[in-house]
N, CA, C and O of each residue as an XYZ file, in Angstrom:
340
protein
N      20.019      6.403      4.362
C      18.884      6.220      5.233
C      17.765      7.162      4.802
O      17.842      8.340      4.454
N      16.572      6.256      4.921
C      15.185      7.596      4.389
C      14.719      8.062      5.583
O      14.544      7.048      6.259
N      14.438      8.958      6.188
C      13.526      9.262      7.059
C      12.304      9.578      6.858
O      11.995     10.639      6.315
N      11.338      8.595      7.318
C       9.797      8.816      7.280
C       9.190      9.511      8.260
O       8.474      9.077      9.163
N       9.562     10.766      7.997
C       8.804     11.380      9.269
C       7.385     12.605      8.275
O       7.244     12.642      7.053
N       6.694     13.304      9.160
C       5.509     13.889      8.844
C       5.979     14.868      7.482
O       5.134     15.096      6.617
N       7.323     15.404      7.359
C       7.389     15.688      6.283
C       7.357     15.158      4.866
O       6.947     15.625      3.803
N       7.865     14.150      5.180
C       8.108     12.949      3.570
C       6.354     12.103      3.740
O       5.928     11.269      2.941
N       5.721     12.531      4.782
C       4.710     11.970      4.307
C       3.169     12.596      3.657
O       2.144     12.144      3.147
N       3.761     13.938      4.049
C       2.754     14.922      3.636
C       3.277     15.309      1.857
O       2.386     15.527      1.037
N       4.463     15.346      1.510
C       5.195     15.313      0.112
C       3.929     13.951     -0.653
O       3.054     14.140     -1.497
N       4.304     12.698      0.035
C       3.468     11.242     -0.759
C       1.965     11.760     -0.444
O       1.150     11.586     -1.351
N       1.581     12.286      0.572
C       0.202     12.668      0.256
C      -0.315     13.408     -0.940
O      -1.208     13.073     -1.718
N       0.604     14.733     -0.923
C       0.930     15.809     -2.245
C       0.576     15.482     -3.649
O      -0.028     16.162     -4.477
N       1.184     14.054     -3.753
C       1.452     13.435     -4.819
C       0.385     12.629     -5.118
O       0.026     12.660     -6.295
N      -0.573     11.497     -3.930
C      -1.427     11.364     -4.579
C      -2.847     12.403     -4.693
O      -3.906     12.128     -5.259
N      -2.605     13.251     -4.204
C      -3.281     14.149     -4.385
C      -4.013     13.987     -6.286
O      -5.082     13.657     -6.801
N      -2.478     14.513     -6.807
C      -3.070     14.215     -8.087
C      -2.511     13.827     -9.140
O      -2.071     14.301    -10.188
N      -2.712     12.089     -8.230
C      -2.520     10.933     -9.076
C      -3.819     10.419     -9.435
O      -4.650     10.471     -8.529
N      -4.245      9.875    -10.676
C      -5.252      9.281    -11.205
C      -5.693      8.419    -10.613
O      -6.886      8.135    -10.716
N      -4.833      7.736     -9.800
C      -5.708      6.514     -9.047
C      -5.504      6.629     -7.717
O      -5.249      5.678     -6.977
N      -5.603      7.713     -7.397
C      -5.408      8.626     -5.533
C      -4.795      7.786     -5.122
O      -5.457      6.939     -4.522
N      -3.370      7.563     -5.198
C      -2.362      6.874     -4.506
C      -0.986      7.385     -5.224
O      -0.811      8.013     -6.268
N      -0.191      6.930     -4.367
C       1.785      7.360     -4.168
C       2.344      6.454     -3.359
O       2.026      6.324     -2.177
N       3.314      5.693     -4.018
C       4.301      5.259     -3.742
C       5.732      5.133     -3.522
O       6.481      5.257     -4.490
N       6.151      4.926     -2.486
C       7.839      5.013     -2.658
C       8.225      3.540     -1.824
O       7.776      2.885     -0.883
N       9.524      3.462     -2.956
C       9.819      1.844     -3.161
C      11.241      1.891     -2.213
O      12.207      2.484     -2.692
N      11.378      1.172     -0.673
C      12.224      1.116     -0.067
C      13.161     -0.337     -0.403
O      14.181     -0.637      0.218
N      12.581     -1.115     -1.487
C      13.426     -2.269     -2.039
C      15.019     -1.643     -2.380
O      15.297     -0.692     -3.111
N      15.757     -2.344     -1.748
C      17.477     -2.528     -2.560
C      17.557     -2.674     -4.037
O      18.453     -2.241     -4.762
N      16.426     -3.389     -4.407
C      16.471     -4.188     -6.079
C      14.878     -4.907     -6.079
O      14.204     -5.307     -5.129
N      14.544     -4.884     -7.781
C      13.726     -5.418     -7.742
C      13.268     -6.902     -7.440
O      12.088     -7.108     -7.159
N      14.109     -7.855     -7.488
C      14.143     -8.718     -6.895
C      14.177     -9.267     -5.776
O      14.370    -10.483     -5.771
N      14.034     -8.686     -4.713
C      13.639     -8.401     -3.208
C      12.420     -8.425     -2.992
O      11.470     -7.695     -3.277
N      12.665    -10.028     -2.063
C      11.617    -10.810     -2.027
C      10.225    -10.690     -1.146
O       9.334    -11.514     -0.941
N      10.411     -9.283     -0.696
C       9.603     -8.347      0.159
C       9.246     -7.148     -0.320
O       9.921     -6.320     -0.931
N       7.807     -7.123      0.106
C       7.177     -5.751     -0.737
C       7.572     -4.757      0.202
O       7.084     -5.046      1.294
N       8.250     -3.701      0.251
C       8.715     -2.838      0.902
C       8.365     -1.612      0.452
O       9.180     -0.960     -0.201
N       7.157     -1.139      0.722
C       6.593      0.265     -0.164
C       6.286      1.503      1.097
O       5.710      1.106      2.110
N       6.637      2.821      1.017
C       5.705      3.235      1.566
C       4.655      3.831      0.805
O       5.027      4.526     -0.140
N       3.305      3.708      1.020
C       2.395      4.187     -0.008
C       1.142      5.246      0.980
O       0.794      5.087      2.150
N       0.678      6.346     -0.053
C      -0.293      7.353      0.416
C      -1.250      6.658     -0.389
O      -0.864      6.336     -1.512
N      -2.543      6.327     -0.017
C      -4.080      6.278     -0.309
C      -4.925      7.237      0.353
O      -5.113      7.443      1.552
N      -5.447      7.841     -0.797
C      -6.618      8.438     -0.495
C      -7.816      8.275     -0.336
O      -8.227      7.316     -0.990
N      -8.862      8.980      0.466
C      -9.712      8.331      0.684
C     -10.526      7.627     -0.471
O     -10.130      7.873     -1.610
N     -11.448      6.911     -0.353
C     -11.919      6.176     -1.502
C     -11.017      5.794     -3.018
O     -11.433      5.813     -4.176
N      -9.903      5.517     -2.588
C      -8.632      4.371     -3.207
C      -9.080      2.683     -3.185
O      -9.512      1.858     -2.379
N      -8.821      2.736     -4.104
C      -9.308      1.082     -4.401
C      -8.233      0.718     -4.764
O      -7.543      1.528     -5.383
N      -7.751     -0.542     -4.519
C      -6.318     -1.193     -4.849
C      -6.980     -2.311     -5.387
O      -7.596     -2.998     -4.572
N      -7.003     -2.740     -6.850
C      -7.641     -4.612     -7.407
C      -7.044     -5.245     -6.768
O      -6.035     -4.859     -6.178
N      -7.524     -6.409     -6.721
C      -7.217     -7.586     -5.902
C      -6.027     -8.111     -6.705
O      -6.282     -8.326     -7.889
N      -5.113     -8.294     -6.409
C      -3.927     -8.941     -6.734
C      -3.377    -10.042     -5.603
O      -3.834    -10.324     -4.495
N      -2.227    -10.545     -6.315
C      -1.767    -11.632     -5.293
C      -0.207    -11.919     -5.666
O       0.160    -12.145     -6.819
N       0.750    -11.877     -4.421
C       2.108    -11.668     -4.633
C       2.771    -13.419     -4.672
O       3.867    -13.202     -4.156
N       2.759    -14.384     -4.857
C       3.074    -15.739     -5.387
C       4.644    -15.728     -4.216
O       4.955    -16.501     -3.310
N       5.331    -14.507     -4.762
C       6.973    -15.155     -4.709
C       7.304    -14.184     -3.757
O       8.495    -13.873     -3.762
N       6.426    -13.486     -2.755
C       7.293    -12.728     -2.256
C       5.799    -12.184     -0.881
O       4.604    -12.447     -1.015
N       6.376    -11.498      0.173
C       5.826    -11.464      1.106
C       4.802    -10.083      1.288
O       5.494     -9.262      1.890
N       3.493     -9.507      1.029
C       3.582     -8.075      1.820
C       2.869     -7.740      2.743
O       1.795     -8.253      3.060
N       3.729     -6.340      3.530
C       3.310     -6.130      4.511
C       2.927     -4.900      5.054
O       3.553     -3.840      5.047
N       1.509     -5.234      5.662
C       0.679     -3.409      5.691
C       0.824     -2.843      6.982
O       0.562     -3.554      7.952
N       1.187     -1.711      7.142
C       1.294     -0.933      8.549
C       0.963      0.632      8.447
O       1.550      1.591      7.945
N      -0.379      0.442      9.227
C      -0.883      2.229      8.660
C      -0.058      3.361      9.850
O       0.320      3.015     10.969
N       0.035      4.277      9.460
C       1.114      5.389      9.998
C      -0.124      6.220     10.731
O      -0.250      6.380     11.945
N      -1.301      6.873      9.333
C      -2.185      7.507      9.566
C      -3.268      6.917      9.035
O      -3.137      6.080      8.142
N      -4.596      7.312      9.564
C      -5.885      6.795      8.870
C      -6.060      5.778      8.712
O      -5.227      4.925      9.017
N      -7.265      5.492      8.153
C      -7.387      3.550      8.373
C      -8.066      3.070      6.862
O      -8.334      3.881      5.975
N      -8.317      1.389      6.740
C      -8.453      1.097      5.488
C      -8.981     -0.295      5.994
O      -9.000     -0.826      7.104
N      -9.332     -0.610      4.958
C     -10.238     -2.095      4.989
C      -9.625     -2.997      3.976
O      -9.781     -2.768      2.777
N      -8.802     -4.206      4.484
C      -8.296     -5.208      4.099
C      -9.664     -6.163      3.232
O     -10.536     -6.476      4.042
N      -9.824     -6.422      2.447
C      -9.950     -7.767      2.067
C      -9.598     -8.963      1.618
O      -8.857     -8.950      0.635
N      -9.958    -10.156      2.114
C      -9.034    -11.429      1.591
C     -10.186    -12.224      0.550
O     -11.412    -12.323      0.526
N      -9.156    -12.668     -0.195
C      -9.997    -13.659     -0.972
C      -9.457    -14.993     -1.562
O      -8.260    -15.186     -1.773
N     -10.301    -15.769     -1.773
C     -10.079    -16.992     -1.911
C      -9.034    -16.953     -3.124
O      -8.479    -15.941     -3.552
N      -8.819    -18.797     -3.780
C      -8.061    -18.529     -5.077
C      -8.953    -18.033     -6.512
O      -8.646    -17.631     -7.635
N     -10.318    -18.337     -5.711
C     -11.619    -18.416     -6.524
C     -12.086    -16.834     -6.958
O     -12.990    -16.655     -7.775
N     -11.270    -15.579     -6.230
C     -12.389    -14.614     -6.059
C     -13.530    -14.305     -4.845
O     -13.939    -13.168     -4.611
N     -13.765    -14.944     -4.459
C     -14.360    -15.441     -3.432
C     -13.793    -14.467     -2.034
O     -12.775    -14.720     -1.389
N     -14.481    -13.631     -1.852
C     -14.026    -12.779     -0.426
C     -14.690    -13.664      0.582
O     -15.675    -14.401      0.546
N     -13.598    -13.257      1.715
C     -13.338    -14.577      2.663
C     -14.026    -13.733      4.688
O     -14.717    -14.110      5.635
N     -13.255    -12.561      4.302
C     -13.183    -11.574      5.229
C     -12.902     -9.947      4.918
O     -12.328     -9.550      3.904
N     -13.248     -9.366      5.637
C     -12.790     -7.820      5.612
C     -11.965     -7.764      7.350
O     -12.044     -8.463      8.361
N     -11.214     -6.550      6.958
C     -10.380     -6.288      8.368
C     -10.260     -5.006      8.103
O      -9.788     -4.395      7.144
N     -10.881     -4.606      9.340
C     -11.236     -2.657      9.430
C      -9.429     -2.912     10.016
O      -8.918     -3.822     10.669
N      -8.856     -1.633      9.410
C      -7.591     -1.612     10.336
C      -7.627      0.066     10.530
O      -6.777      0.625     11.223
């Protein structure tokens, strides 16, 4: 069992501290083939994540601390919406 409590999350903060692309991840998947994105991840402020798109598998965002701005986009590129969360 992991426990996500304020300690293990101040460690992933730590880390993206100084990561090149101000972010940290930790992968709660069984296997890579697990058909759910199961991450917990630290972003820092002004973190940009490219637009990607998961085809075969589901993900799902739930902020702990601080907030972030979703965007969706078409198949085109095409931004559709933003979502302050």
């Amino acid at each position: 069992m992991i426990l996500i409590d304020n300690k293990f999350i101040s460690k992933l903060f730590d880390k993206a501290l100084v990561n090149s692309c101000l972010r940290e991840a930790y992968d709660l998947r069984n296997s890579k083939d697990d058909g759910n994105q199961r991450l917990v991840t630290a972003l820092m402020p002004e973190t940009l994540v490219p637009i990607h798109c998961h085809p075969n598998s589901i993900e799902n965002l739930m902020i702990v601390c601080g907030k972030f701005i979703v965007i969706t986009y078409d198949d085109n590129g095409i931004e559709l919406k933003r979502i302050h969360l």
